[in-house]
DOTORDO-514890 format. One record per residue (C-alpha): z, x, y; residue in three letters; residue number from 1. Coordinates in Angstrom, 3 decimals, padded with zeros to 6 digits. Layout:
# DOTORDO-514890
          Z          X          Y   code   pos
          Z          X          Y    ALA   NUM
...
END
This chain:
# DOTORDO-514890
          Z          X          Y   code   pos
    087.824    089.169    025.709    UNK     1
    088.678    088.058    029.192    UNK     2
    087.604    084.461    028.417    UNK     3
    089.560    084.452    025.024    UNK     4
    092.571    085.481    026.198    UNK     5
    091.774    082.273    029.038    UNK     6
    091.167    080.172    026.698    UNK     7
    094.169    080.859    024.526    UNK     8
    096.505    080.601    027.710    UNK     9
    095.270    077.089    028.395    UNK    10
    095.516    075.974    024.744    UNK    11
    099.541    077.078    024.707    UNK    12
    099.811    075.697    028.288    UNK    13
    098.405    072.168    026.939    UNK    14
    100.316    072.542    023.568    UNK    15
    103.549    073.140    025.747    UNK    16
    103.329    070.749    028.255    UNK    17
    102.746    068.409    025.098    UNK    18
    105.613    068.803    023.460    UNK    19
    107.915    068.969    026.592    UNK    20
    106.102    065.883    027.672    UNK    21
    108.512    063.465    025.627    UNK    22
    111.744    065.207    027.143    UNK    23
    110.992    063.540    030.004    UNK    24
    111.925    060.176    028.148    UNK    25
    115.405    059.473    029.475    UNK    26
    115.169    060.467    033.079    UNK    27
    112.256    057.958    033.128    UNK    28
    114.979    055.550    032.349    UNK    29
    117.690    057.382    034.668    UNK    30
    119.788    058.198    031.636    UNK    31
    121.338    061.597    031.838    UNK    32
    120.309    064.007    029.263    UNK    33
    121.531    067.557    028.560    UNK    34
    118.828    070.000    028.734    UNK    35
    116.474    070.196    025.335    UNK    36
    114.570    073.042    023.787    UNK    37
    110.805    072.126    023.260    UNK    38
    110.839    072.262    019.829    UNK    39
    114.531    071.589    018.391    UNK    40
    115.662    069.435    021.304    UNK    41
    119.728    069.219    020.877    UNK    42
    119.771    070.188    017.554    UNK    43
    118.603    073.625    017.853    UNK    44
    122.258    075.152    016.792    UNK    45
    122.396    073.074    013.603    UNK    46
    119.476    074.330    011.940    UNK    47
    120.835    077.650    012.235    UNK    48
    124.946    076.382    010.784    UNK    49
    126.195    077.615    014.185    UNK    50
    127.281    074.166    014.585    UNK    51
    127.453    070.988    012.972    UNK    52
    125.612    067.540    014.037    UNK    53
    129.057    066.082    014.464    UNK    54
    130.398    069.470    016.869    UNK    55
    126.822    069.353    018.675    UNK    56
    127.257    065.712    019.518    UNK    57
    130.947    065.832    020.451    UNK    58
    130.134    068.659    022.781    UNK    59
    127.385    066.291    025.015    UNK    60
    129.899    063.629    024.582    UNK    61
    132.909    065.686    026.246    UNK    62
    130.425    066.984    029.041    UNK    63
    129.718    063.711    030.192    UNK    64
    133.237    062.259    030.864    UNK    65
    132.418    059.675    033.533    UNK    66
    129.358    057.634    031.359    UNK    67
    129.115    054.786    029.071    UNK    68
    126.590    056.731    027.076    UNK    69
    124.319    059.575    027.210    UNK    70
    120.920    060.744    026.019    UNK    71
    119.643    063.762    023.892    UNK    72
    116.476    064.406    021.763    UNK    73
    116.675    064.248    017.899    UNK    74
    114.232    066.831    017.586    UNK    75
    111.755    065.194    019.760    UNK    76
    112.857    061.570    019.271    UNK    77
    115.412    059.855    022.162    UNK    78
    118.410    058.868    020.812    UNK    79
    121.928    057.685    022.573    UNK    80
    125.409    059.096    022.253    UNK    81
    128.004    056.456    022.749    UNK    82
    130.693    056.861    024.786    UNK    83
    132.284    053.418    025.528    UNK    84
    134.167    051.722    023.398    UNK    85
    132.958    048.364    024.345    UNK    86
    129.662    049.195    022.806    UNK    87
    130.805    050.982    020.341    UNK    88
    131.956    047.230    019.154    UNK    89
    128.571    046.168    020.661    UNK    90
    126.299    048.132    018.106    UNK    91
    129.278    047.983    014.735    UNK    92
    129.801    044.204    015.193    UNK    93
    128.696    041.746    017.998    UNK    94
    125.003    042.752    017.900    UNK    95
    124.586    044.185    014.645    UNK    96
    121.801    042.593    013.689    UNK    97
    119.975    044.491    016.495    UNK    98
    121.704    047.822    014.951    UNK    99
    121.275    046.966    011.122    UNK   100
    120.427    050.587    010.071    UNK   101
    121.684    053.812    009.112    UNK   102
    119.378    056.225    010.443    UNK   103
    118.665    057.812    007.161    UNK   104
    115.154    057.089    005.419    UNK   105
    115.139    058.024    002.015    UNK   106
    111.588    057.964   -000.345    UNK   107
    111.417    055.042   -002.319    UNK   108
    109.533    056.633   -004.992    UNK   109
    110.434    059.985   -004.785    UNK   110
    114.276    059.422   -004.684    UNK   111
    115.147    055.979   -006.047    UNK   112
    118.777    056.103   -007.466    UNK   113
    119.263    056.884   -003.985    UNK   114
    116.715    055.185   -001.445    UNK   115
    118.105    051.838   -002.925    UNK   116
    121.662    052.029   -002.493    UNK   117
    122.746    049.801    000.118    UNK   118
    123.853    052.635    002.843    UNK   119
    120.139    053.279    002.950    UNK   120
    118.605    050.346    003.039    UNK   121
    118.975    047.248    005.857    UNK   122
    117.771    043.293    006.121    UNK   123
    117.467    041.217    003.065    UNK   124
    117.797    043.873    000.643    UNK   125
    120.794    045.208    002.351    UNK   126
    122.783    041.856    002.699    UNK   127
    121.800    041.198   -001.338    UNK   128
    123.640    044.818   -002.427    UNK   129
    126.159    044.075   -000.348    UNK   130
    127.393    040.541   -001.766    UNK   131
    126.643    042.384   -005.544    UNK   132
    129.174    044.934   -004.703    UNK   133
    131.811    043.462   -002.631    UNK   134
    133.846    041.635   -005.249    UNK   135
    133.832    045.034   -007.311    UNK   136
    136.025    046.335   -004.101    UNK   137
    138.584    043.568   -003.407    UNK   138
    142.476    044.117   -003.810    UNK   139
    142.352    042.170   -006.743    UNK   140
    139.444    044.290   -008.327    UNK   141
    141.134    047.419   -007.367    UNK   142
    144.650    047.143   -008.882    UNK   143
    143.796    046.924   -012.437    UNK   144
    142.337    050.257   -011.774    UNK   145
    145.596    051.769   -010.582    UNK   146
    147.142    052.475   -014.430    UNK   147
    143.717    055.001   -014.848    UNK   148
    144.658    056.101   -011.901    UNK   149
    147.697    056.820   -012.394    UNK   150
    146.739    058.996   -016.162    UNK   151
    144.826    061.410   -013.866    UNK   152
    148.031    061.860   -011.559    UNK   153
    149.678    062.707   -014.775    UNK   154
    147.092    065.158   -015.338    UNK   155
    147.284    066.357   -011.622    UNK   156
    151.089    067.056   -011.957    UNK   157
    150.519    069.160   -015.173    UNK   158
    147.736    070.726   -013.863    UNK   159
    150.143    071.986   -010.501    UNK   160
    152.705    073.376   -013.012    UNK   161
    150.812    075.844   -014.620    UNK   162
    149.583    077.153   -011.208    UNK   163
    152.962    077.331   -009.160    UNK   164
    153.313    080.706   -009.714    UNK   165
    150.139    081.975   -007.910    UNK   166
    150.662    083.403   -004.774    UNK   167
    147.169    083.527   -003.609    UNK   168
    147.459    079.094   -003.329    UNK   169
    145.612    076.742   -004.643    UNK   170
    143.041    075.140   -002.428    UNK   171
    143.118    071.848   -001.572    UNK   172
    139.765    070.457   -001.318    UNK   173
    139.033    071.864   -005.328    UNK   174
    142.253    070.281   -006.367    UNK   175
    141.422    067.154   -004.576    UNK   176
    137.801    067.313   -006.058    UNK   177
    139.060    067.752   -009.704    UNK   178
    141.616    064.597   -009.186    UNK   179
    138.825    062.652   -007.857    UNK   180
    136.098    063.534   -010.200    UNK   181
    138.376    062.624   -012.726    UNK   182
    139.427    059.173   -011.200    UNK   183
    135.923    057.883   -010.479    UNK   184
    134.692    058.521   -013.737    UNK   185
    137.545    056.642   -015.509    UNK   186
    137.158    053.653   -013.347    UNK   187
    133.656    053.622   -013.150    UNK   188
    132.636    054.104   -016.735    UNK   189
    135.401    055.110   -018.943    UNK   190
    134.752    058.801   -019.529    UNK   191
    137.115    061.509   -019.857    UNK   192
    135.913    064.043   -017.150    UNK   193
    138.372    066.444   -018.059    UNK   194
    138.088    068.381   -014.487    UNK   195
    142.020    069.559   -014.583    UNK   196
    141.014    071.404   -018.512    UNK   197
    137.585    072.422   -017.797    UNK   198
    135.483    074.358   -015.135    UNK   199
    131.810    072.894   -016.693    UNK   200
    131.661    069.714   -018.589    UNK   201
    128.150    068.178   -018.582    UNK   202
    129.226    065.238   -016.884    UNK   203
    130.876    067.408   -014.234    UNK   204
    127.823    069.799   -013.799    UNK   205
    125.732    067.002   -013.239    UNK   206
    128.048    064.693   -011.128    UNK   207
    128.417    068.010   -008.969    UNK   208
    124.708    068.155   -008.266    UNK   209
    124.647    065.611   -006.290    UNK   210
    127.802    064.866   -004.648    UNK   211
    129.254    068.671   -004.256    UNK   212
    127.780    069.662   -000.687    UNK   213
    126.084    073.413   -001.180    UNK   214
    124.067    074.977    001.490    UNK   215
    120.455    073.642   -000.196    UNK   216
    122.437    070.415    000.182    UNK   217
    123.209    070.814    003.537    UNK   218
    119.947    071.744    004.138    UNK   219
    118.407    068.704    002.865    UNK   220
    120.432    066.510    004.800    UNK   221
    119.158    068.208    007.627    UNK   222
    115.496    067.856    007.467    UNK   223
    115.848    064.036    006.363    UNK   224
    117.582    063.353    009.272    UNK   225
    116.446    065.883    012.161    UNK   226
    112.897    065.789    010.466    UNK   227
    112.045    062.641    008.081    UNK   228
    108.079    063.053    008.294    UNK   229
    109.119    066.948    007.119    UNK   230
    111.398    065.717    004.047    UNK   231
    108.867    063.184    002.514    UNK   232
    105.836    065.769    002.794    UNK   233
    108.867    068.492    001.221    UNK   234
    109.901    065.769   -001.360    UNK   235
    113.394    066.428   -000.875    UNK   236
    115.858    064.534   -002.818    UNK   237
    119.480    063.938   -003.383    UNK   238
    119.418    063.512   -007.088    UNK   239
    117.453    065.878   -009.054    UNK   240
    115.390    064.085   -011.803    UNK   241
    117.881    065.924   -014.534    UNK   242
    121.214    064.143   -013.093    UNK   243
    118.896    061.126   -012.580    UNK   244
    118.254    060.916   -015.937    UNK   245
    121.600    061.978   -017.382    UNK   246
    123.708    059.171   -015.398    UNK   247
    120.477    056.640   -016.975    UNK   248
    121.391    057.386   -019.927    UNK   249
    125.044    057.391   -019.504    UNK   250
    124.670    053.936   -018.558    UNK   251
    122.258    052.749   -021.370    UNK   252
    124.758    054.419   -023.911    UNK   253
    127.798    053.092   -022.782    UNK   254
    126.887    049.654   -022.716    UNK   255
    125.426    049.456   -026.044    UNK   256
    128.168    051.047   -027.603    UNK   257
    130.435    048.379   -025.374    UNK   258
    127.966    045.596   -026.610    UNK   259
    127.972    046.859   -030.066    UNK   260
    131.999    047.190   -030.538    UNK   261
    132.907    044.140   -028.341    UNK   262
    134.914    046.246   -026.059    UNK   263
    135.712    045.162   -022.299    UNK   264
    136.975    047.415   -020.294    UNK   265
    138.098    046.787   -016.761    UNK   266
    136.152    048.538   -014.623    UNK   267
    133.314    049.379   -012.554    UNK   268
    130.704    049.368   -015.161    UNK   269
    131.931    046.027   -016.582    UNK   270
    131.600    044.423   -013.164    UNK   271
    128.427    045.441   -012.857    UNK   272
    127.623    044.308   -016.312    UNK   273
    128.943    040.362   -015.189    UNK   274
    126.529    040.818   -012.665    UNK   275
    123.458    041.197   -014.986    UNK   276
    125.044    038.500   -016.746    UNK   277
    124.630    036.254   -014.268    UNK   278
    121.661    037.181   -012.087    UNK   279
    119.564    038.084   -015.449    UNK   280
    118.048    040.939   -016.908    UNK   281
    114.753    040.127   -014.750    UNK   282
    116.627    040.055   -011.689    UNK   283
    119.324    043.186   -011.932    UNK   284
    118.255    045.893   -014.525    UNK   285
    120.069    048.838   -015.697    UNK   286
    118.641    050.995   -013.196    UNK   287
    120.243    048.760   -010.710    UNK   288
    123.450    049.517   -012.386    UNK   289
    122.597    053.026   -012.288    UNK   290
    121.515    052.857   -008.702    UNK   291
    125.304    051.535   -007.551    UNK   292
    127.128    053.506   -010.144    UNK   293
    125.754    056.769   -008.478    UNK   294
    126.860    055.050   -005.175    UNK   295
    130.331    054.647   -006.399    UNK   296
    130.354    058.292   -007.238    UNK   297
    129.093    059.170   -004.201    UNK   298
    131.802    057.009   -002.005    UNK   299
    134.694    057.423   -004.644    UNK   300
    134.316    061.268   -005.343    UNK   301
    133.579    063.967   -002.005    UNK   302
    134.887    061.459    000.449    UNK   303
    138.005    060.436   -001.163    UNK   304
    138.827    064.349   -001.873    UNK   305
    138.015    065.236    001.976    UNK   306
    140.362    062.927    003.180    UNK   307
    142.969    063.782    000.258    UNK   308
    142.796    067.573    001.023    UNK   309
    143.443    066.869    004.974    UNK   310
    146.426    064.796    003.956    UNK   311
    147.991    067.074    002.054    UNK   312
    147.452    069.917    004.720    UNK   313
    149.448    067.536    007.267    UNK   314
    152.225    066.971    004.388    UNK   315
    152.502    070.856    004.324    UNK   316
    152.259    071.812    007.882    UNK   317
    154.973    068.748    008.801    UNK   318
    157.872    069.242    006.809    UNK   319
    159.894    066.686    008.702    UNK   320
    157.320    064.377    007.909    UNK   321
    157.002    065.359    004.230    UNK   322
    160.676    064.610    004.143    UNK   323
    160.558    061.376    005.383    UNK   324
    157.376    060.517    003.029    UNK   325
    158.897    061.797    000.101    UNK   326
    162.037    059.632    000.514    UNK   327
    159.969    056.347    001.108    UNK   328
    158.231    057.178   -001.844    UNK   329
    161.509    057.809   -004.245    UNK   330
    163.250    055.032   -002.712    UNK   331
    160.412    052.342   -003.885    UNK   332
    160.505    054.357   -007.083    UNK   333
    164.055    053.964   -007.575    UNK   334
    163.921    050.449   -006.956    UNK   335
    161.098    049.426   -008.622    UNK   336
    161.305    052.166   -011.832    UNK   337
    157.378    052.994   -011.338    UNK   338
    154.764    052.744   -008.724    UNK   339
    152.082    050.216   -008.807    UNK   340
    149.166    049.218   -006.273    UNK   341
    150.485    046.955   -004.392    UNK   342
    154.352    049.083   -003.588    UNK   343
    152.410    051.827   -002.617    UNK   344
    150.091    050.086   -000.581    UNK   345
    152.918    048.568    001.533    UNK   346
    154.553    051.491    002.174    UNK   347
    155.089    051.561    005.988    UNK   348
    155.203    055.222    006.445    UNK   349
    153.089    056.385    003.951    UNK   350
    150.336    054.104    005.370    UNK   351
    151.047    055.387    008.874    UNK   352
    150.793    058.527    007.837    UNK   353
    147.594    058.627    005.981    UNK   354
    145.935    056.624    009.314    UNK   355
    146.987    059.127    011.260    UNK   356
    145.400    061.712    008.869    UNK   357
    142.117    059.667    008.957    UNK   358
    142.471    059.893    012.937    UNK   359
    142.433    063.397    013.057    UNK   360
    140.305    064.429    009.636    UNK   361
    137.878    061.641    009.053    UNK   362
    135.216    062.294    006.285    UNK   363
    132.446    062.057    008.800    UNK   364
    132.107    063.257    012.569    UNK   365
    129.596    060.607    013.163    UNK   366
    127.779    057.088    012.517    UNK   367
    124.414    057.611    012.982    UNK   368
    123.041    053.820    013.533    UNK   369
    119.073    053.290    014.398    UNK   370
    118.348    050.179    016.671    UNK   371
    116.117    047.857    014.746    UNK   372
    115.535    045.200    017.313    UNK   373
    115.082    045.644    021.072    UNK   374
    118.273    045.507    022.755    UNK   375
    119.802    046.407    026.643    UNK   376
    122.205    048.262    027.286    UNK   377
    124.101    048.176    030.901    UNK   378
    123.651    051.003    033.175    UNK   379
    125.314    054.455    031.929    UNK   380
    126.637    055.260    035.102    UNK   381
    127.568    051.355    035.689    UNK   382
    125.630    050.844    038.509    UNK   383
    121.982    050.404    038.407    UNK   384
    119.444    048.229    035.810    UNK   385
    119.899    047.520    032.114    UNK   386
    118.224    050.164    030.032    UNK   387
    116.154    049.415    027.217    UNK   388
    117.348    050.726    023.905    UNK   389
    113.426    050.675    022.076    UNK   390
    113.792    050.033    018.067    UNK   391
    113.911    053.414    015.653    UNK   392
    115.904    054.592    018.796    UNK   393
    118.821    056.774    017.193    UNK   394
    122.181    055.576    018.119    UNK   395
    125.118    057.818    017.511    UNK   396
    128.796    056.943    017.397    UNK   397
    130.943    060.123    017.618    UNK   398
    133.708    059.382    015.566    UNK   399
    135.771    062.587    015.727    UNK   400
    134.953    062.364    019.806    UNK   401
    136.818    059.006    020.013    UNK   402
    139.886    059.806    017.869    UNK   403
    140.258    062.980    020.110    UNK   404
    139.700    061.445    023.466    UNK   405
    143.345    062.134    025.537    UNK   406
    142.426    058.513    027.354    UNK   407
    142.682    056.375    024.013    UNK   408
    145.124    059.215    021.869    UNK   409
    147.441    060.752    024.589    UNK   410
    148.203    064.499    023.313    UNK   411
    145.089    064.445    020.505    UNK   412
    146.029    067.625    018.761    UNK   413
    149.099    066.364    017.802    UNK   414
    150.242    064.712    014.428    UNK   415
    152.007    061.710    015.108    UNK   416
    152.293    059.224    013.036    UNK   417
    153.865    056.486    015.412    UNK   418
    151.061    056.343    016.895    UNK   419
    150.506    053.934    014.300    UNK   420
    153.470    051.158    014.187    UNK   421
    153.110    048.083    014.491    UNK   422
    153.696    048.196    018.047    UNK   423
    151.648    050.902    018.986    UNK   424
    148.439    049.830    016.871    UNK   425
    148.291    046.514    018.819    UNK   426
    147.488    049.245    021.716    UNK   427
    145.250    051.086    020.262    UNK   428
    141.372    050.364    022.312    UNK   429
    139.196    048.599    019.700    UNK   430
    136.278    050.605    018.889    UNK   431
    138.273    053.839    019.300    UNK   432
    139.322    053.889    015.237    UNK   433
    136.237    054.372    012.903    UNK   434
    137.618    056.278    009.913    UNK   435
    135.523    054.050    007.545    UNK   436
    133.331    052.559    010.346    UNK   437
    133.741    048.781    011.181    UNK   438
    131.639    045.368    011.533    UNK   439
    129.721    044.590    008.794    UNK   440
    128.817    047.896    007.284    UNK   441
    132.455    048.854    007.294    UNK   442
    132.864    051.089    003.915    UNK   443
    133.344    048.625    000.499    UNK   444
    135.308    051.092   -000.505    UNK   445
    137.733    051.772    001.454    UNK   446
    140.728    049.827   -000.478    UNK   447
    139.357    051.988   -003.529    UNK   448
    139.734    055.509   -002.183    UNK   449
    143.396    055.088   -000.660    UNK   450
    144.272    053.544   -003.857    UNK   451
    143.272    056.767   -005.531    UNK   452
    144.750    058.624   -002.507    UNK   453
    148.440    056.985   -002.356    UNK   454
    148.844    057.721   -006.137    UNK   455
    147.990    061.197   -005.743    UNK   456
    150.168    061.631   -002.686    UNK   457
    152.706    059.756   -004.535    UNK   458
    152.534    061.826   -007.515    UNK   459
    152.520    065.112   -005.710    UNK   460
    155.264    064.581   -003.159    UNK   461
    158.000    063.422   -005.735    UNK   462
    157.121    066.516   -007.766    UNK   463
    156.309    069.234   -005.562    UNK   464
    157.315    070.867   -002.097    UNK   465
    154.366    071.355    000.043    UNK   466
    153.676    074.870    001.952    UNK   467
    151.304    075.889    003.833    UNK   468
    149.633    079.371    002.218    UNK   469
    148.844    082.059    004.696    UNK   470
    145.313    082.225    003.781    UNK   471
    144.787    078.929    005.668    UNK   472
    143.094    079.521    008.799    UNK   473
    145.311    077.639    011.606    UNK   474
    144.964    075.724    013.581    UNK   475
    141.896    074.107    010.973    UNK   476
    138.701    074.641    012.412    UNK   477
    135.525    072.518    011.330    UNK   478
    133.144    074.546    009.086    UNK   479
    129.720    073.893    010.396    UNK   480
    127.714    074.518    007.467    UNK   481
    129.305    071.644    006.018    UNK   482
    127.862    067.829    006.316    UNK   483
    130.844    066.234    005.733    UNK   484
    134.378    067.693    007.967    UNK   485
    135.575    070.516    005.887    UNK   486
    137.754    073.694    006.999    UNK   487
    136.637    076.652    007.712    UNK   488
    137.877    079.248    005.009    UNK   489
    139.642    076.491    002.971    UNK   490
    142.347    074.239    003.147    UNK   491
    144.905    076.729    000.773    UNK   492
    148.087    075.938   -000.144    UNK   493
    151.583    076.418   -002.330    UNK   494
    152.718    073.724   -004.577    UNK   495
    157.011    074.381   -005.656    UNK   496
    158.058    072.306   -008.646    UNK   497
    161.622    069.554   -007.569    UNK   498
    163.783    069.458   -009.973    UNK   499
    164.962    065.859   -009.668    UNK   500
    168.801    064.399   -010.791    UNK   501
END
């Protein structure tokens, strides 16, 4: 018994000193490090949705004010936090090439629609997806979108009239979801969504499953980050093999029946159609057209209505601000007797105002790069040798950490929207501003999604007064459970019908 017991105390002693034995990784290198369980490393509190990635990260990075960067343990892999903005730009743009990935590994055959989509994947294949899709997301490609657009507003204003009357709000993140479910599926493939008439359309129910975030979602997102080797045993997936199929044959349908009538429609599906035309049916297949369509839901649909249902929680909380956005908006109207892409684009307020919003609500806390080439990076402390930054290193740019850091945005917490003139923005530290990331990963579709956003702002503002409803938690906090930044208890608010002259 005596000797078991012995024997069993070495065994956990060895198994222990094992696992701790990688934690030793950074001071090796004379990085600084908070302190790491043995099995979770930093990430302990987000398995358990006490806090986020994002709130974990920005945590370590406010703790360790006087450093360039600092290190912590992705479960047991090393990984760097930046904190200087310098290589911030270093990682996003000079070196890229040394930073090409997004540390996300998706299956190949176990999650395809997904795996292949160009936010996964990096090198040749990456730099192919990218030149496919980049013409789909120019100005020019975007503003004959802007009349579908502009039918769903329609529907969004109808939609607010029949609920001004309910005193218990309406919350913003659904509304912004139904507007935006309802955009991207006009403009990507011509279907009637029908989110502002009905709670459960097919198209919904299966769009949902894989862009709505839901605790098993959240879940997922953690093991194939925190735990990769976990996920692929698990065969996690974002797209079930139902919603797979369904958007397959949603695809195949609508192109035969466009084929068959000789109907051309401008949009994303047609784009991606002159792309099949040209590369061949060898070289870009419908399940390629699939693959990006699901990609353009993905970008165009929970994203978009994030930063839509932060916006309109600023227009309601400022109602100076409102004020002054609403009469920008009318005054264009009046003068140009409708809105179109390019007037609201230009709008100098309006676009100051939504920047702002990104500052302080982007989509995503983070950037989570992975270094694919050796690379050095100077000292932390700035004294001392290079460190080397070893390839599959994680590399993590805190996003909501640098728009919140006093010593680039004096006063953080507040909403200001100067901050963004054209004087001011020539200040503004490079590599401090990452709402849609930069360098050459920088999001496609960024021009897309504040299309969709200024219409709906546009829309709503010149028909409704904005309040804030008092079931709105306040100041917002960030719900943890959530992988994108959402508010805790909802984002709810009161919409009052203008009566314009």
């Amino acid at each position: 018994m005596y000797i078991a017991c012995l024997l069993s105390l070495v065994l956990l002693t060895c198994i222990y000193l094992f696992l701790k034995r990688n934690y030793n990784y950074w001071k090796r290198k004379g990085v600084p490090n908070p302190p790491a369980s043995v099995i979770f490393g930093n990430l302990g509190e987000s398995l358990t949705f006490t806090k986020s990635l994002g709130q974990i990260y920005h945590e370590i990075y406010q703790k360790y004010t006087d450093l360039a960067y600092v290190g912590f343990y992705k479960m047991r892999t090393p990984g760097v936090i930046l904190r200087d903005p310098e290589l911030v730009r270093e990682v996003l743009v000079k070196s890229f090439n040394h930073f090409q990935a997004n540390d996300l590994k998706i299956d190949d055959a176990n999650d395809p629609l997904v795996a292949k989509n160009p936010f996964f994947v990096h090198g040749e294949k990456w730099k192919n997806n990218r030149s496919i899709l980049s013409p789909s997301f120019t100005s020019k490609q975007v503003k004959p979108l802007f009349p579908l657009m502009e039918e769903v507003c329609h529907k969004l204003v109808k939609y607010l009239e029949t609920k001004e009357n309910e005193k218990s709000g309406i919350e913003a993140k659904e509304l912004a979801q139904r507007f935006t479910m309802d955009v991207v599926a006009s403009c990507a493939v011509g279907l009637e969504a029908d989110s502002f008439k009905h709670e459960n359309t097919e198209f919904r129910t299966m769009a949902e499953r894989i862009l709505s975030p839901s605790f098993f979602t959240n879940i997922k997102l953690f093991f194939l980050f925190a735990m990769p080797s976990l996920a692929l045993f698990l065969k996690l997936k974002f797209v079930p093999d139902d919603a797979a199929d369904y958007f397959r044959k949603i695809v195949n349908q609508t192109m035969n029946y466009r084929k068959e009538n000789g109907i051309i429609r401008h949009d994303f599906l047609n784009n991606m159609q002159n792309v099949k035309l040209s590369l061949g049916e060898e070289n870009f297949t419908n399940e390629d057209i699939t693959i990006h369509l699901v990609g353009f839901f993905m970008d165009g649909f929970e994203t978009s209505s994030v930063v839509l249902s932060h916006a309109l929680y600023e227009i309601a909380a400022n109602p100076h601000h409102q004020k002054k956005l609403r009469e920008e908006i009318e005054q264009s109207l009046t003068e140009r007797g409708k809105f179109d892409y390019y007037t609201l684009r230009d709008l100098d307020f309006l676009n100051r105002f939504l920047q702002e919003s990104l500052r302080m609500h982007p989509a995503d806390m983070f950037i989570a790069k992975l270094c694919t080439d050796e690379f050095e990076f100077p000292s932390p402390t700035g004294s001392g040798p290079n460190i080397k930054i070893e390839p599959k290193t994680p590399v993590i740019i805190p996003i909501h950490s640098l728009h919140y850091d006093p010593q680039y945005y004096p006063d953080p917490e507040k909403f200001d929207p100067d901050r963004f003139t054209k004087e001011n923005k020539e200040k503004i530290v490079k590599g401090t501003y990452l709402p849609f990331s930069d360098g050459p990963r920088i999001c496609l579709g960024q021009k897309f999604a504040l299309g969709q956003i200024r219409a709906a702002i546009a829309h709503i503002v010149t028909n409704f007064e904005i309040r804030v409803n008092s079931r709105t938690i306040q100041p917002l906090q960030i719900d943890p459970t959530s992988s994108l930044v959402a508010a805790k208890g909802g984002i709810w608010l009161d919409f009052y019908k203008r009566h314009r002259n």
